[in-house]
C-alpha positions as CSV (number, residue, x, y, z in Angstrom):
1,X,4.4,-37.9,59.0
2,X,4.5,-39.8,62.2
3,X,7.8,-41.3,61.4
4,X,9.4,-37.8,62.3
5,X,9.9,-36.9,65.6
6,X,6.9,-34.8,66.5
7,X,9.7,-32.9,68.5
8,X,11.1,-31.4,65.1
9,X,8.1,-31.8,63.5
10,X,6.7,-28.8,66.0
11,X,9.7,-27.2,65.5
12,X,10.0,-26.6,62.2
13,X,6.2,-25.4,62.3
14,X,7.3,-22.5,65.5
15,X,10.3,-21.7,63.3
16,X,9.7,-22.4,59.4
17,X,12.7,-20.3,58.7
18,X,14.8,-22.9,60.6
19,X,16.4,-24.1,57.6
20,X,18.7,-26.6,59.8
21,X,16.1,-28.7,61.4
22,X,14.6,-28.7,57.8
23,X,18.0,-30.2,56.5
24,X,17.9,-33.0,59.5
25,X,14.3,-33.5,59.1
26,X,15.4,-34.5,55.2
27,X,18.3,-36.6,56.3
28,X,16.2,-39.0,58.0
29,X,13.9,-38.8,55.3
30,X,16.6,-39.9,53.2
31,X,17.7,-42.9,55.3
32,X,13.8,-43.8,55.3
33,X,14.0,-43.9,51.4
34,X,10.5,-41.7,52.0
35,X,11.5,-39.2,49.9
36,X,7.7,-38.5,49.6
37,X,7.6,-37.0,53.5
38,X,10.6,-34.8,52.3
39,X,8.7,-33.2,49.9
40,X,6.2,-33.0,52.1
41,X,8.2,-31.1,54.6
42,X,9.5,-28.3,52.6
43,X,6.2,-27.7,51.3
44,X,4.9,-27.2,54.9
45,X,7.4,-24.8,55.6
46,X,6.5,-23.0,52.1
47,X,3.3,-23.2,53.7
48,X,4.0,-21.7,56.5
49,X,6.5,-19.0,54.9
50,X,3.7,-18.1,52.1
51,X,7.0,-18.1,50.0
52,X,7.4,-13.8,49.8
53,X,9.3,-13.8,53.4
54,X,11.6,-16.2,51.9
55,X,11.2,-16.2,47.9
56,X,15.2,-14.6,47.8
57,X,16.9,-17.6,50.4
58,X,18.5,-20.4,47.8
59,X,18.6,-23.1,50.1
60,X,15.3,-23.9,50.5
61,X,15.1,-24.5,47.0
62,X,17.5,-27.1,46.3
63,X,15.7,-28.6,49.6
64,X,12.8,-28.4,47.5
65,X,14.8,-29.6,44.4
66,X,16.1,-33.2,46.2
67,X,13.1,-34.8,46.6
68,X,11.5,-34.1,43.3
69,X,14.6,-35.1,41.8
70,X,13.7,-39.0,43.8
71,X,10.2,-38.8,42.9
72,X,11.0,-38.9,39.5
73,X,9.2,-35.2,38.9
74,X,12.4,-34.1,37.0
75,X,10.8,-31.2,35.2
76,X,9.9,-29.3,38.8
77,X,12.8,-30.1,39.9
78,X,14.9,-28.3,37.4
79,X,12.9,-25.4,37.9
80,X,13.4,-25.3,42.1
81,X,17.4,-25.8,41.3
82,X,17.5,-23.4,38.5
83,X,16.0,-21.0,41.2
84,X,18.1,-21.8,43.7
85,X,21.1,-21.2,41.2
86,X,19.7,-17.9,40.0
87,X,19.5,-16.4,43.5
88,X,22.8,-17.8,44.4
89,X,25.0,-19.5,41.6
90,X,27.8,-20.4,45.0
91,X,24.8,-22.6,46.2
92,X,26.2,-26.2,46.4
93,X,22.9,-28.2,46.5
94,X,21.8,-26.5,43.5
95,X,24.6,-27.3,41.5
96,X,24.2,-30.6,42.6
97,X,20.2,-30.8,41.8
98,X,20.9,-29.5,38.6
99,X,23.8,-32.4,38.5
100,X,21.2,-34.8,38.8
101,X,18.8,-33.3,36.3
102,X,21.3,-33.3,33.3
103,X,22.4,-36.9,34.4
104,X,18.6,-38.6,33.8
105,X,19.0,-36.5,30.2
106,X,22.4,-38.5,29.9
107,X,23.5,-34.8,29.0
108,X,27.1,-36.2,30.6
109,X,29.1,-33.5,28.6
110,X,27.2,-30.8,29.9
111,X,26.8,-32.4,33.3
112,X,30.6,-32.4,33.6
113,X,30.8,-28.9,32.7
114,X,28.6,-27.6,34.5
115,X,30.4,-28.9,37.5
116,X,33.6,-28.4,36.9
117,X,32.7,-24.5,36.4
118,X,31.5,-24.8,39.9
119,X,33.9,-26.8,41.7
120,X,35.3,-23.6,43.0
121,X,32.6,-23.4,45.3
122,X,33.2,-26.5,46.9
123,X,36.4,-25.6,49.1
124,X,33.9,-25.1,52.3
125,X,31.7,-28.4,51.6
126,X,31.9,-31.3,54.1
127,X,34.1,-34.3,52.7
128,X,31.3,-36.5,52.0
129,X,29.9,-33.7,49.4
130,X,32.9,-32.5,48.1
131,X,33.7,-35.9,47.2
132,X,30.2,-36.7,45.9
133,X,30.0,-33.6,43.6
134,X,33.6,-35.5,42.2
135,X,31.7,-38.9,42.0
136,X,28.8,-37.3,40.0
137,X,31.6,-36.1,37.1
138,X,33.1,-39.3,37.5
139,X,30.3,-40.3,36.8
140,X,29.4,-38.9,33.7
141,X,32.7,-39.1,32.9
142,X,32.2,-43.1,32.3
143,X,28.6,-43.1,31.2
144,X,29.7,-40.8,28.6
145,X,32.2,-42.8,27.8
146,X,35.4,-41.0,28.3
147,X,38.7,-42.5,28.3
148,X,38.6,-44.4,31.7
149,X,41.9,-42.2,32.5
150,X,39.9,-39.4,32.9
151,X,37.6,-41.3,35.7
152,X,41.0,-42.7,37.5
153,X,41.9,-39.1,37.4
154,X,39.1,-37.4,39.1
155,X,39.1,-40.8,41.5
156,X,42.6,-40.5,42.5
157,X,42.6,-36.4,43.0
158,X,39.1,-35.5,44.1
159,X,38.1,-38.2,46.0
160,X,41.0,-40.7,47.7
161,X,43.3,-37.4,47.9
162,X,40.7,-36.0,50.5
163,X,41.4,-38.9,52.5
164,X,44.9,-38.1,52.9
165,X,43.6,-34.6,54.7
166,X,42.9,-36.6,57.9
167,X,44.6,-39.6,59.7
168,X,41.3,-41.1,60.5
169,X,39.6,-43.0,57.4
170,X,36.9,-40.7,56.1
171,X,34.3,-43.0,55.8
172,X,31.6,-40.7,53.8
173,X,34.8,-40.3,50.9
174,X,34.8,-44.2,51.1
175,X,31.2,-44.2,49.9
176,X,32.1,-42.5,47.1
177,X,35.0,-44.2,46.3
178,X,33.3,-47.8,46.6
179,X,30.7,-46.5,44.4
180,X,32.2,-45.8,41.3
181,X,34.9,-48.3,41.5
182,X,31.7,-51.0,41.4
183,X,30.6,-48.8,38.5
184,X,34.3,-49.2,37.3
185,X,34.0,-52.9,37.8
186,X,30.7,-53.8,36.2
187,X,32.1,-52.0,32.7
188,X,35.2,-54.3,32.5
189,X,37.8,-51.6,33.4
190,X,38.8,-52.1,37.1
191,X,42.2,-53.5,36.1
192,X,43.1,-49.9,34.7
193,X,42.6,-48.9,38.6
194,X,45.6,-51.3,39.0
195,X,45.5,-52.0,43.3
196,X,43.5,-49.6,44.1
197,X,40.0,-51.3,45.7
198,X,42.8,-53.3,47.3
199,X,44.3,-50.7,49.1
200,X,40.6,-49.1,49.9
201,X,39.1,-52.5,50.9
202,X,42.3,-52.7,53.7
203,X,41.6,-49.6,54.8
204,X,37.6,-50.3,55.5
205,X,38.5,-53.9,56.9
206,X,38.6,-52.0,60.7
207,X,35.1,-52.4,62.5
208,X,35.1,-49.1,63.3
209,X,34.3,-47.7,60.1
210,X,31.3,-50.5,59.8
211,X,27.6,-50.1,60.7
212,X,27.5,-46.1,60.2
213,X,24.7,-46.7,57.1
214,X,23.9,-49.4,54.9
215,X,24.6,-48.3,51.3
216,X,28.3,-48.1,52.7
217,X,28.2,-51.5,54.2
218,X,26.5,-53.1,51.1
219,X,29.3,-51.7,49.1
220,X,32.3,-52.6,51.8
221,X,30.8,-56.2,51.5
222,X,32.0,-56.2,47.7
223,X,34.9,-55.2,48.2
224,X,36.0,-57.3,51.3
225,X,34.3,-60.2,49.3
226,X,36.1,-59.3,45.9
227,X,39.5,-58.7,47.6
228,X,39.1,-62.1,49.7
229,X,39.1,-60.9,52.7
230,X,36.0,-63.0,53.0
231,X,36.9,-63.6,57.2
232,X,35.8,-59.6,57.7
233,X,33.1,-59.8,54.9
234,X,31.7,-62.9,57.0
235,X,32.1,-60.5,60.4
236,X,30.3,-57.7,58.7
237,X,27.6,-60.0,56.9
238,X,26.5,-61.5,60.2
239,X,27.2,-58.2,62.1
240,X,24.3,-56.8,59.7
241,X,22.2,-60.0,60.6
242,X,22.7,-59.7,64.0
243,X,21.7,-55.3,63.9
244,X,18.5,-57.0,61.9
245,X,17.4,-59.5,64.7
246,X,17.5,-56.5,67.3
247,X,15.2,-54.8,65.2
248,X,11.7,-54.8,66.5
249,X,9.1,-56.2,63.9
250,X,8.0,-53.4,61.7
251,X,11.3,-52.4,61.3
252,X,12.6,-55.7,60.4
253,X,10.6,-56.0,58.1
254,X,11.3,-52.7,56.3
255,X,15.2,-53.5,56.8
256,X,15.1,-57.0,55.4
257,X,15.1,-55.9,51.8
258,X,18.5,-54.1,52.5
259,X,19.6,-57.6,54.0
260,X,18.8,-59.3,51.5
261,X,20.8,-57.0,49.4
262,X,23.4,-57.5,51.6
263,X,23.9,-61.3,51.3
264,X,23.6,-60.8,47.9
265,X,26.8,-58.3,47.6
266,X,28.6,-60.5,49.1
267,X,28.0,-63.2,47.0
268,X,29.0,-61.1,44.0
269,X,31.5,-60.3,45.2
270,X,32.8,-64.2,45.3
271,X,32.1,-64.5,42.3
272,X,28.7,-66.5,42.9
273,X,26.3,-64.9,40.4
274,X,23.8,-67.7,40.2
275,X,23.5,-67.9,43.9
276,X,23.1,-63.9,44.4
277,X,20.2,-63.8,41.6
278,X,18.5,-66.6,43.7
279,X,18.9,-64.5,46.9
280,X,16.8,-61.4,45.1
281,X,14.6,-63.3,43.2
282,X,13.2,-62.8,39.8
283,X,11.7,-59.5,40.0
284,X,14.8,-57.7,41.5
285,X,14.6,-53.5,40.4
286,X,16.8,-51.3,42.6
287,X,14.8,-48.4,42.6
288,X,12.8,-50.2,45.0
289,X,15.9,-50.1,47.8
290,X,15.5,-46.7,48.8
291,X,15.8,-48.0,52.2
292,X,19.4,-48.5,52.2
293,X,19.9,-44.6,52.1
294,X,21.1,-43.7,48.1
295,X,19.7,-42.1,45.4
296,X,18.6,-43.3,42.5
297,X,21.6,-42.3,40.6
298,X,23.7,-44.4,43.3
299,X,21.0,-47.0,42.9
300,X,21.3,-47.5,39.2
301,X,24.7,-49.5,39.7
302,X,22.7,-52.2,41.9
303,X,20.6,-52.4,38.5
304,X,23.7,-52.7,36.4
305,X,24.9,-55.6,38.7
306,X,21.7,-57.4,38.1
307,X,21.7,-57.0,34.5
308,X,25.4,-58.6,34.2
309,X,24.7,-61.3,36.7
310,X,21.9,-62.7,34.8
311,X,23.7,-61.9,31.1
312,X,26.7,-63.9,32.8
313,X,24.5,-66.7,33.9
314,X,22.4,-67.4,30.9
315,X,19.4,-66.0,32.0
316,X,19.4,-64.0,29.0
317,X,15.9,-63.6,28.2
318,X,15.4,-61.8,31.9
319,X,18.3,-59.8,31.1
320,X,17.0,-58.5,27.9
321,X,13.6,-57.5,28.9
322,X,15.1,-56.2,32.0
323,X,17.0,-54.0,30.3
324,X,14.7,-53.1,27.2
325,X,12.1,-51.9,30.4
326,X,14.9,-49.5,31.3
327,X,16.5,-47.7,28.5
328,X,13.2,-45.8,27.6
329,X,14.3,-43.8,31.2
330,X,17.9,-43.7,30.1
331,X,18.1,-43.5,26.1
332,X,21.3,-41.7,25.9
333,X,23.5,-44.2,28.2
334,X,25.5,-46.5,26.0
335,X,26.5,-49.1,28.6
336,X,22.7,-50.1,28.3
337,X,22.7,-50.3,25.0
338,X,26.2,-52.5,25.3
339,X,24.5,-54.7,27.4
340,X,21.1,-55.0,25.5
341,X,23.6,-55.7,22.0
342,X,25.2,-58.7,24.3
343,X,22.1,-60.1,25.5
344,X,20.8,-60.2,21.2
345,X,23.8,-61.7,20.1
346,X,23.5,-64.5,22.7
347,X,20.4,-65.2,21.2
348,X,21.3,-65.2,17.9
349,X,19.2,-61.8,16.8
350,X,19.8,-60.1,14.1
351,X,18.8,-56.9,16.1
352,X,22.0,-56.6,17.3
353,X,24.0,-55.4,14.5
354,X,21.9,-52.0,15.0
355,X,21.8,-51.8,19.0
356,X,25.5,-52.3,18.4
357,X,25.2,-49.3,16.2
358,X,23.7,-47.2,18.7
359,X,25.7,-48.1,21.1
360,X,28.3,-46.5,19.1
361,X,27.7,-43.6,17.8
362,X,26.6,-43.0,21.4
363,X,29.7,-43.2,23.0
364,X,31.7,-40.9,20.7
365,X,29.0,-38.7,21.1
366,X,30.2,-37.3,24.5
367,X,33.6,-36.8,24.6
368,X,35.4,-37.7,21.6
C-alpha cells in the first residue's frame, strides 16, 4: 500500500466516509494497473465504516464493483453493482459496472439496452464518461455484430459531437474515439468511417494534447502512424522515450512494458506487422499492460491487434493457439471465432467449416 501517498492513505482512514479521496485514491490505482490495492482500499474503508453507517450510499459500491470487475471476480462484482443500482438506479458507475459484467457474458443485446435505458442519467457526467458509457454500446454494438451504421452512429453523435461542446480538443472524448475506431479498423470496416480518423488524427497532431496518459498516447501513435503523419508520430515516439529516460529505475522498469507497446503501435500503424510482433515478442497477452492505465475491456483490442498481426504474417500456428486460449473467456464474441476459422483454413483444416458455423449463427444472434 506504500505506493499511495500515506497523506491520503491517513486520510481516508480519519474520514472513511470521504468518498472523494476514495475516488482519487482509485485513480491512481488505476494508472498503476494495481487494481488489487483498489480493492484493497474500499474494503478498508468498509472496514472502517462496518458497512451499517453506510449500507444505503451507492457509490461506494460501484467503487467496490471496479476493481473486482479487473480482477476478474465477475460474480462479486455483479452483486456490488447490482447494489449500487438498487439503492440508486441514477448511479452512473453502477450502470457502467454492470456494463462491464454483461460485456464478459458477450450478452451485447442486453448490454446495449441496458445502457441506453440509462443514458438519461448521463447529462451531468464529465466528458470522458459520458463518452465512455457511448464507447461501451459502441462497443457491443460491433461485437454483437450490428450493422457497422449503427457503430458510426453512436460514434459520430455521442462521442465526436461532444467535442464540438468546447473549442479546446477534449482529449478524454479522443480516447474514446481512438479506441473504437482501432476496434473499427482491426474488423475490416474503417473505410465505412470514410475520413474520419483523418480528421481526429489532425486534431491530436498538437503537443499539447500529448503526454496526459499513455493508453491515449499508444492509441494517438496509430493513428498519426496510419494517417502518415509519421514526422509527429516520430516527435511523440521519442517524446515517450525521452519521459522514460527521466524515469528513475524502478519506475523504468515498470514503464518499459508500456514502451514497448508504444514502438510497437507505431509500427502498426505503418503497416510493419512483422517488425511490431518482433518488438513484443512471442509471448505478447495484453492483459498484462495494465500499466498503461485501461481496462481490460479497452485492453482486449491490443489482443485483437496481435491476433491479426501474426494471422497476416504467417505465424498462424501462434495465432491459432493464441486465440483458441482466449475464447473459453469470451465464447459468445464472433470476431474470435472469425479469426480462429481464418487461421484453420490457412492450414488447410477441416475444422473450419464448423468454427465458420459458429461464427455465424453468432452474429445473427444479437441483433438481427
Amino acid at each position: 500500500m506504500s505506493l499511495i501517498p500515506s497523506h491520503l492513505l491517513q486520510l481516508l482512514r480519519d474520514f472513511p466516509r470521504d468518498l472523494l479521496s476514495l475516488n482519487r485514491a482509485q485513480i491512481l490505482c488505476f494508472y498503476m494497473g494495481r487494481p488489487d490495492l483498489s480493492l484493497d482500499l474500499v474494503q478498508q474503508v468498509t472496514s472502517y465504516l462496518v458497512l451499517p453507517r453506510n449500507q444505503q450510499e451507492n457509490f461506494i459500491y460501484g467503487m467496490l464493483a471496479f476493481p473486482l470487475l479487473e480482477l476478474g471476480r465477475m460474480a462479486d462484482a455483479e452483486d456490488a453493482a447490482k447494489k449500487g443500482f438498487e439503492i440508486n438506479n441514477q448511479d452512473v458507475w453502477a450502470q457502467h459496472a454492470l456494463c462491464h459484467v454483461l460485456q464478459y457474458k458477450c450478452q451485447y443485446k442486453e448490454a446495449v439496452q441496458f445502457m441506453e435505458e440509462c443514458s438519461n442519467a448521463w447529462s451531468s457526467c464529465s466528458s470522458f464518461m459520458l463518452t465512455h458509457n457511448w464507447w461501451h454500446v459502441a462497443v457491443c454494438y460491433l461485437e454483437g455484430h450490428s450493422p457497422i451504421t449503427k457503430v458510426r452512429e453512436v460514434y459520430d453523435h455521442c462521442i465526436w459531437k461532444e467535442m464540438e461542446r468546447t473549442d479546446a480538443i477534449a482529449v478524454e472524448v479522443c480516447l474514446n474515439a481512438l479506441g473504437l475506431l482501432l476496434r473499427v479498423f482491426v474488423r475490416g470496416k474503417l473505410d465505412i468511417f470514410e475520413d474520419r480518423l483523418k480528421v481526429l488524427a489532425a486534431s491530436l497532431s498538437d503537443q499539447a494534447n500529448w503526454f496526459m496518459e499513455w493508453h491515449l498516447d499508444l492509441l494517438i501513435l496509430w493513428a498519426l502512424a496510419f494517417t502518415e503523419e509519421l514526422p509527429k508520430a516520430e516527435d511523440l515516439l521519442n517524446g515517450l522515450k525521452f519521459r522514460l529516460s527521466k524515469m528513475n529505475k524502478k519506475k523504468q522498469q515498470i514503464m518499459q512494458r508500456a514502451m514497448l507497446l508504444a514502438e510497437a503501435m507505431y509500427e502498426y500503424g505503418r503497416g510493419n506487422e512483422k517488425q511490431a510482433l518482433e518488438i513484443l515478442g512471442p509471448d505478447f497477452d495484453a492483459y498484462s499492460f495494465k500499466i498503461i492505465g485501461a481496462s481490460d475491456e479497452q485492453l482486449d483490442v491490443f489482443n485483437e491487434v496481435w491476433y491479426t498481426m501474426l494471422l497476416n504474417t504467417g505465424q498462424v500456428t501462434k495465432a491459432i493457439e493464441s486465440i483458441e486460449k482466449q475464447i473459453p473467456k469470451r465464447e459468445g464474441a464472433p470476431f474470435l471465432w472469425r479469426l480462429l476459422e481464418k487461421g484453420y483454413k490457412l492450414t488447410g483444416r477441416q475444422e473450419a467449416a464448423t468454427i465458420g458455423e459458429r461464427a455465424r449463427l453468432l452474429e445473427t444472434a444479437y441483433f438481427n
